[in-house]
N, C-alpha and C positions, 0 to 999 in steps of 0.2 A: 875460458873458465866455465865450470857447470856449477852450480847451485842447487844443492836440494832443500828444501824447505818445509819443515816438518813441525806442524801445529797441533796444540790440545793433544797429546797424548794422556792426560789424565790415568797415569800409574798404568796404561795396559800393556804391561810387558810383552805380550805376544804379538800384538799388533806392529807394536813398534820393532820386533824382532824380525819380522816379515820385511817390515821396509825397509831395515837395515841389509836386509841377502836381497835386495834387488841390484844388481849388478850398478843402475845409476847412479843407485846410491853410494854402492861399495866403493864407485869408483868418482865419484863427484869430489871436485877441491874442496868445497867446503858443505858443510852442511846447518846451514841455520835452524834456529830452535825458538821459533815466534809466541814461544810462552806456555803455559797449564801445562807443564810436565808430570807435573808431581802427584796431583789430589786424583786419587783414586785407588784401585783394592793394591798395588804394590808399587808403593811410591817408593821405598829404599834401593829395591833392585833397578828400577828404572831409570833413578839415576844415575845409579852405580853404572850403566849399561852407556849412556849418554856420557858420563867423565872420562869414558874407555876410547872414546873417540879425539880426546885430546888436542891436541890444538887444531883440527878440522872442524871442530864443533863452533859453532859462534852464537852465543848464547840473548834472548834477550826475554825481558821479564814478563809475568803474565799477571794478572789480575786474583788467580790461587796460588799461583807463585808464592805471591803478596801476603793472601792470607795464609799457605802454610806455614810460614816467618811467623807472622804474625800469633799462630797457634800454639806454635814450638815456644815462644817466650810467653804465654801465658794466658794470650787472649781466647774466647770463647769464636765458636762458627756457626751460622746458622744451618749448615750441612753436614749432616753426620760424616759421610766420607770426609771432607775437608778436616774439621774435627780430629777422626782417628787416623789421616795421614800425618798431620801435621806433627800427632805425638808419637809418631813412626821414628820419623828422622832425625840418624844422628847431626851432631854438631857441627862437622865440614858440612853438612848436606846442607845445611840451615844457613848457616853463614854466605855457602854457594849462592844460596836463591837471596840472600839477603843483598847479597852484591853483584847483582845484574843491574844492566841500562835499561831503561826505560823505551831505546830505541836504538840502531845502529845505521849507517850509512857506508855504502859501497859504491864503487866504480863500476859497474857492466859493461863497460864497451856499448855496445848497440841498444842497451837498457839504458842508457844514460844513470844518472845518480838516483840509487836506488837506495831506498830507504824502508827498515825493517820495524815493525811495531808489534802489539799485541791486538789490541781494540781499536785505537787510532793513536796519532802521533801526540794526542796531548793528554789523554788518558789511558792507564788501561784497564777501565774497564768499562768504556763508553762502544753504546752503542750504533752501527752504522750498520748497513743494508743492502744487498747488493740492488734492488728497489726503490732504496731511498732516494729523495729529492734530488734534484742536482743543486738548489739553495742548499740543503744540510749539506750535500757533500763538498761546496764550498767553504761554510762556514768553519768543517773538518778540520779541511787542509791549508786552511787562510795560513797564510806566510808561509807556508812548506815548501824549500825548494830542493826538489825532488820530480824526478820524470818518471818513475817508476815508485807507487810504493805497496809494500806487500804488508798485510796486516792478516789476523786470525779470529779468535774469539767466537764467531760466530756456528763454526762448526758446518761451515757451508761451503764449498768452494763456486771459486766467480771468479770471471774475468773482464773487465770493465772497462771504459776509457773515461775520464773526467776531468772536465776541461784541458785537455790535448795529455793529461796525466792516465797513465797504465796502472789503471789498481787490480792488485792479485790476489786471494783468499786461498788457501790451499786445501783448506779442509780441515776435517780432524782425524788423527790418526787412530784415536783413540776411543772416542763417542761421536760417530758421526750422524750427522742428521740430514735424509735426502737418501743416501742410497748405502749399502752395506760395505763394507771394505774398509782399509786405512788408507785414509786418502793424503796426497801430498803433492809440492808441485817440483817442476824442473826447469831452473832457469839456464838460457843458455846466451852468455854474455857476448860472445862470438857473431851468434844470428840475428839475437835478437826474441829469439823463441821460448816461448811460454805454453808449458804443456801441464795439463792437469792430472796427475794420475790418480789410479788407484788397484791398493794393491791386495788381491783376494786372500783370506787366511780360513781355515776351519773353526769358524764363531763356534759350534759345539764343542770341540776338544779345545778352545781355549777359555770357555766359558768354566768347562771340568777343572782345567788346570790351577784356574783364578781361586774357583771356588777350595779348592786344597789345598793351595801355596799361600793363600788371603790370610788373616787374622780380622776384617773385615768382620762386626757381628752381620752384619744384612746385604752380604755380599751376593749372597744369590738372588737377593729382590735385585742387585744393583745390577748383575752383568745379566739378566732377565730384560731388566730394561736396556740396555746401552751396549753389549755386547752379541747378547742372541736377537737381541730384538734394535730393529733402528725407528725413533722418530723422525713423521715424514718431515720434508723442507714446507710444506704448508702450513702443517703445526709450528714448528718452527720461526716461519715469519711474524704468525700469527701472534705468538707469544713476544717474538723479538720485537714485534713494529709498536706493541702497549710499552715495552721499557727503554723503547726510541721515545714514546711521547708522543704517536700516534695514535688517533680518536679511533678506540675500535668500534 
């Protein structure tokens, strides 16, 4: 069995279209969906794009997930993109994200029992690092039993070992932070192997296409930032390790 694992796509339709024509993908058993699908400049088509995939898709919730729900019935965001996806989405689409798990578990063969998250297994929208302590990363995964477990959120891809456990981060397909591309990963239950990929797209001509196809009011500040342009994994840390609860 192959696994593809595909995190934070955050509505970029093109991104995510890239990784779907890479051949592993096309042709992987399943393909996991470790959360933030939705919040960003075309959250309807995206996931109109992901439901086409049908029961190869295996779905689990994310932390914008959460809040596009949460949007769609009425509540306020404090992110404007989140905000105007939220009031995007028709009704299946709402319901859809309304009723994701929080987390799923697999058989891998050579991965042992693998277990899929957003943030981590008891939140999702808790912060972790691929840096972080090995205390935090114990206190994480206290009573998780799982020999592999793949989580997202961070928009960073890692591969780790903690306390004799395989933690995976695959990236973000969609806003990545670290190096440009839709990044994603490839599990292969047979070997045992873990490969990080990433997969190149035309950030110019998909930055044009967002900005045309969006309804987005401030879509061009947005794919400026996160589409043509990527923040480095330094910044990155730097911000994630103060909402870890790390002394900056």
């Amino acid at each position: 069995m192959r696994v593809a694992v595909l995190s934070d796509i955050h509505g970029v339709l093109p991104a995510l279209e890239a990784v779907l024509a890479e051949p592993e993908v096309a042709c992987a058993d399943l393909v996991v969906l470790t959360g933030d699908m939705a919040a960003g400049p075309q959250p309807v088509e995206t996931l109109d794009l992901l439901v086409s995939l049908g029961e190869r898709a295996l779905w689990v919730n994310g932390n914008a997930d959460r809040e596009l729900v949460e949007v769609a019935r009425g509540s306020g965001s404090a992110y404007p993109i989140s905000q105007w996806a939220g009031q995007q989405l028709r009704g299946d689409q709402v319901e859809l994200l309304a009723g994701l798990p929080m987390s799923c578990v697999l058989d891998l063969g050579a991965l042992g029992r693998t277990l899929f998250a957003h943030a981590t297994p008891r939140r999702d929208d808790e912060m972790i690092l691929v840096d972080s302590a090995i205390e935090r990363w114990a206190e994480v995964l206290e009573g998780i039993e799982a020999d592999t477990v793949v989580l997202g959120n961070t928009h960073m891809p890692f591969v780790r070992l903690v306390e004799r456990r395989l933690v995976v981060n695959p990236g973000s397909v969609g806003m990545p932070y670290g190096t440009a591309g839709a990044h994603w990963a490839l599990l292969e239950a047979g070997s045992g192997a873990v490969t990080l990929r990433r997969t190149a797209f035309d950030a110019q001509a998909a930055a044009g296409r967002i900005v045309e196809e969006s309804g987005f009011a401030e879509v061009e500040e947005w794919v400026s930032e996160y589409v043509t342009g990527t923040h480095s994994d330094v910044e990155a840390l730097r911000a994630f390790g103060g909402a870890e609860g790390r002394a900056r």
